[in-house]
VMD Tcl script that builds the backbone (N, CA, C; Angstrom):
set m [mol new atoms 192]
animate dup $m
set s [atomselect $m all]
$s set {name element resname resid chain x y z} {
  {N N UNK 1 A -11.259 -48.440 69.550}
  {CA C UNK 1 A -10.073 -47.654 69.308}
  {C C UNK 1 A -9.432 -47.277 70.640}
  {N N UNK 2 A -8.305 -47.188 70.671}
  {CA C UNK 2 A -7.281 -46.814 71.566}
  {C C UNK 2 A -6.719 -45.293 71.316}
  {N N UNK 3 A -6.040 -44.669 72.241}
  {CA C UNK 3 A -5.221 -43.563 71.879}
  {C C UNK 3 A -4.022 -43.614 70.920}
  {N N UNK 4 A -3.351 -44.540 70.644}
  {CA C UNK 4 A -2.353 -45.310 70.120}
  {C C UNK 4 A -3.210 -45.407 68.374}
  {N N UNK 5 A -4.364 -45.691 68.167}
  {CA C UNK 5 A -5.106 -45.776 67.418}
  {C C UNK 5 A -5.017 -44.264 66.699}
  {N N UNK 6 A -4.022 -43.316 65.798}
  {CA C UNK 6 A -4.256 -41.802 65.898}
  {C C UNK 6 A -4.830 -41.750 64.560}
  {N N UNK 7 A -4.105 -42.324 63.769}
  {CA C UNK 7 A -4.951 -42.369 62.391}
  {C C UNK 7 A -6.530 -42.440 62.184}
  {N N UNK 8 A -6.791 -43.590 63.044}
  {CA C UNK 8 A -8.260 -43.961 62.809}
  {C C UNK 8 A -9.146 -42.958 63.342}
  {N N UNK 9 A -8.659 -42.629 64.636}
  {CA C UNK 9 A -9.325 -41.887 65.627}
  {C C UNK 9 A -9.474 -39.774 64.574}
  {N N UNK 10 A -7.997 -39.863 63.819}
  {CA C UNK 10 A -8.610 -39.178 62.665}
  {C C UNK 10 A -9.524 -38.721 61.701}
  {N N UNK 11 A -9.291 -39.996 61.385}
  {CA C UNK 11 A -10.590 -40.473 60.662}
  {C C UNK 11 A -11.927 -40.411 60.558}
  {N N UNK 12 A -12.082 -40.281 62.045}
  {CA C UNK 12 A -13.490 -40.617 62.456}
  {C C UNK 12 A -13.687 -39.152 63.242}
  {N N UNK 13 A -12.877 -38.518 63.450}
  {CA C UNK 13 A -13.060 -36.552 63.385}
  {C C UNK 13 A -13.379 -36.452 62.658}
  {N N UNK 14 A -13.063 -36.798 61.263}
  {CA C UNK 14 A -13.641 -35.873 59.943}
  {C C UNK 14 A -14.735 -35.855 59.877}
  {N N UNK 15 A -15.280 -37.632 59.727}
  {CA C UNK 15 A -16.638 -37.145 59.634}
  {C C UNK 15 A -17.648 -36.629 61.006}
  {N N UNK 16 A -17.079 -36.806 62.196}
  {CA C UNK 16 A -17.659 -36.039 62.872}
  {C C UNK 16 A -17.794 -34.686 63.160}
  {N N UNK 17 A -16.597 -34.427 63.190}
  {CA C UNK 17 A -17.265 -32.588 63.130}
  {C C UNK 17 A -16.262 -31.671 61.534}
  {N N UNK 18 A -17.150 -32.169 60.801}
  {CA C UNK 18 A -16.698 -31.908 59.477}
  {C C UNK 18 A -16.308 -30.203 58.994}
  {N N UNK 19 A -17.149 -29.578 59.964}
  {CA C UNK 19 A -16.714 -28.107 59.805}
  {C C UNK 19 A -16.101 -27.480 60.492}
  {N N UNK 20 A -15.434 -28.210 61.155}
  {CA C UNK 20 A -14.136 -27.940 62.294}
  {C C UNK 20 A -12.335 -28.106 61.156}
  {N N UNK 21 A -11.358 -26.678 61.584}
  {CA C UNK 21 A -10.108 -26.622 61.313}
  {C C UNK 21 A -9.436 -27.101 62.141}
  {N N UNK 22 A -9.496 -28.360 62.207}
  {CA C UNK 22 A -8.398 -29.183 62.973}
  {C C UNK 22 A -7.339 -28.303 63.734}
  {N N UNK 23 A -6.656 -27.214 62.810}
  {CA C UNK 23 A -5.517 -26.603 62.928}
  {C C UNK 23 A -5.891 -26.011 64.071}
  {N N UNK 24 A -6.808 -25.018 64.479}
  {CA C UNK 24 A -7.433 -24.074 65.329}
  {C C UNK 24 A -8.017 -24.938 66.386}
  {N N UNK 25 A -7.646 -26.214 66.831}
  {CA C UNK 25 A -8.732 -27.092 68.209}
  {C C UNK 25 A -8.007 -26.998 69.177}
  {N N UNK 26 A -8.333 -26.355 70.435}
  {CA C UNK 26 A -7.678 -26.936 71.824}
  {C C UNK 26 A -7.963 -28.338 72.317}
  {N N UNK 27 A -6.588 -28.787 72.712}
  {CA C UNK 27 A -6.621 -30.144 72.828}
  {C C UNK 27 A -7.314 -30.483 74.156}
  {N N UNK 28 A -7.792 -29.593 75.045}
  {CA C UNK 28 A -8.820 -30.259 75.296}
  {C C UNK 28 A -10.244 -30.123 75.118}
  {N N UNK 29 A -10.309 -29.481 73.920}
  {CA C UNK 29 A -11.744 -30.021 73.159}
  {C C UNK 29 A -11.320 -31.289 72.521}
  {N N UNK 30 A -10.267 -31.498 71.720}
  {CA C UNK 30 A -9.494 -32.878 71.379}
  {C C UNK 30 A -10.093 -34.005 72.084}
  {N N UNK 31 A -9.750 -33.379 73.581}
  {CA C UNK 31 A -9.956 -34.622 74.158}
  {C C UNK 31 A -11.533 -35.393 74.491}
  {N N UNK 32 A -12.007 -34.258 74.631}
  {CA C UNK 32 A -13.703 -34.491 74.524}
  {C C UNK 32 A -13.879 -35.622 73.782}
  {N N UNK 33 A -13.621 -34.682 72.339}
  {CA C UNK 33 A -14.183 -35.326 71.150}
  {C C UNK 33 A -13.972 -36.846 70.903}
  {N N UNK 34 A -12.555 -36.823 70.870}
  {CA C UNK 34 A -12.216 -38.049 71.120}
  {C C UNK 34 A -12.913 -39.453 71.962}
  {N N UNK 35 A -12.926 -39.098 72.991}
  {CA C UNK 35 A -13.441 -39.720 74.073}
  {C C UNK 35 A -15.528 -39.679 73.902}
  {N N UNK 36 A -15.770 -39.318 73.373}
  {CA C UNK 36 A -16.819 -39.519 72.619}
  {C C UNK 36 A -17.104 -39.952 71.663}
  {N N UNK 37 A -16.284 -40.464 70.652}
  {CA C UNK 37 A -16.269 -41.146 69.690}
  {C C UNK 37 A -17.374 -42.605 69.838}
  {N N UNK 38 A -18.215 -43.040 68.572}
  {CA C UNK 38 A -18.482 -44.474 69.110}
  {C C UNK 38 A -17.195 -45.449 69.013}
  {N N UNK 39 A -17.132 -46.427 69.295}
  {CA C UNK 39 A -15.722 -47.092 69.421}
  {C C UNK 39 A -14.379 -46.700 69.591}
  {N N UNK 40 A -14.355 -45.570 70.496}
  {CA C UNK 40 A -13.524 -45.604 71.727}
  {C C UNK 40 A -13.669 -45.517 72.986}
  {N N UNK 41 A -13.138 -46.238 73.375}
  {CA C UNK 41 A -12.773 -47.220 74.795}
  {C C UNK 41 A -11.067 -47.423 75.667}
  {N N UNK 42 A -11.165 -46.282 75.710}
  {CA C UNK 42 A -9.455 -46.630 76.721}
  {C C UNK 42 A -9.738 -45.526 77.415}
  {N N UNK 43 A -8.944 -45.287 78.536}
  {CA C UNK 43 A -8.884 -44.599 79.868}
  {C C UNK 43 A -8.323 -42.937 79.088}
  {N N UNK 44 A -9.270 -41.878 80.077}
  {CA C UNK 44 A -9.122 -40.177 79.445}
  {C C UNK 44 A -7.800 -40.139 80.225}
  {N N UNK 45 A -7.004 -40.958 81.430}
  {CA C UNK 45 A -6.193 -40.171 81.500}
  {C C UNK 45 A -4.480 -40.860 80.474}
  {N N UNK 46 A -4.860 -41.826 79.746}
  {CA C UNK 46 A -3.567 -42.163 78.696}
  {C C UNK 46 A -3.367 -41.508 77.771}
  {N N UNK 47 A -3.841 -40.347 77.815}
  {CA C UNK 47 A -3.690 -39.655 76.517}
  {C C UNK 47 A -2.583 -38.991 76.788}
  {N N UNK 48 A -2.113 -38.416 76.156}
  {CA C UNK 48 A -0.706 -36.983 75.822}
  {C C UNK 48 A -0.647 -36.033 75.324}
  {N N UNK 49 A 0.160 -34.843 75.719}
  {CA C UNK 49 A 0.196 -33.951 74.090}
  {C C UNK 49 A 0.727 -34.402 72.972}
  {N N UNK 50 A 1.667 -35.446 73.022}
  {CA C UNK 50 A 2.277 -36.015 72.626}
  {C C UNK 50 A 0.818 -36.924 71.411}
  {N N UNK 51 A 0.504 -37.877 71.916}
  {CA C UNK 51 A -0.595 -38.194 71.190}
  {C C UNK 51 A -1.727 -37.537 70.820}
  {N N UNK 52 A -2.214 -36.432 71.514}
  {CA C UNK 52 A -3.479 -35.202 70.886}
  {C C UNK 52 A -2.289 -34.657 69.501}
  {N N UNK 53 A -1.190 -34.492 69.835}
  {CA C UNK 53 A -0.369 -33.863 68.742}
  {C C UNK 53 A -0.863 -34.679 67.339}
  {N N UNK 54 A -0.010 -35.566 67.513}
  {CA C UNK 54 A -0.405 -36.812 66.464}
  {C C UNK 54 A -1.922 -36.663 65.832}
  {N N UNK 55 A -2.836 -36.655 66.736}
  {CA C UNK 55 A -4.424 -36.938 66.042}
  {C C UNK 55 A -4.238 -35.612 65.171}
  {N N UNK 56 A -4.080 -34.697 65.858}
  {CA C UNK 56 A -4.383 -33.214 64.937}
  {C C UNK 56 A -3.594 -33.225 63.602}
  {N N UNK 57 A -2.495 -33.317 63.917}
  {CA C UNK 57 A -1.904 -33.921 62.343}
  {C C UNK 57 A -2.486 -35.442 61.705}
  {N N UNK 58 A -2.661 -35.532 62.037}
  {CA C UNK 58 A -3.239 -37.058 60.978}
  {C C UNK 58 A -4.597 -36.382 60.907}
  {N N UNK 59 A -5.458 -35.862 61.458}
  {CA C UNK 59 A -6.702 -35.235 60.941}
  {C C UNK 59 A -6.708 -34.105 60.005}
  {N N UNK 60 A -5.877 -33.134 60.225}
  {CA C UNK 60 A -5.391 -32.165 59.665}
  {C C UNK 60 A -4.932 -32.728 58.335}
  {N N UNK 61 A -4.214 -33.629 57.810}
  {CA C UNK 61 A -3.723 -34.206 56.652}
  {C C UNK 61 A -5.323 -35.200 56.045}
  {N N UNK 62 A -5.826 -35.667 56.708}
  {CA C UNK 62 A -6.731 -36.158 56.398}
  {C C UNK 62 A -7.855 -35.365 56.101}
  {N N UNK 63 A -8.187 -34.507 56.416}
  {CA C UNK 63 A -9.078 -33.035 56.382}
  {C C UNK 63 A -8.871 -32.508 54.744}
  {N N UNK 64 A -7.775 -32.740 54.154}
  {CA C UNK 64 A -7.222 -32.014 52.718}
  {C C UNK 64 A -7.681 -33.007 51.606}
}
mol reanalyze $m
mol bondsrecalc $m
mol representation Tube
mol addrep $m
């Protein structure tokens, strides 16, 4: 997965930290998490608020 990847990278929040309110995350715990994922692989500094934005909403919708 890529950063560009926001859906998936969604996705794969849920089931990782399943008792986490998306709504309430600082993005850079975001970014941690992310970047710990198994199968992701792209550089910590391509990310954005712009794209942490995105994950939190697509997790956040995916979370419901």
């Amino acid at each position: 997965m890529k950063w560009t990847d926001t859906l998936d990278i969604a996705i794969e929040l849920v089931d990782a930290h399943p008792d986490v309110d998306p709504q309430y995350i600082r993005f850079t715990d975001l970014h941690a998490w992310v970047m710990a994922l198994d199968g992701f692989d792209d550089e910590p500094d391509k990310s954005s608020e712009k794209i942490l934005e995105s994950i939190q909403m697509n997790w956040i919708e995916e979370k419901d």
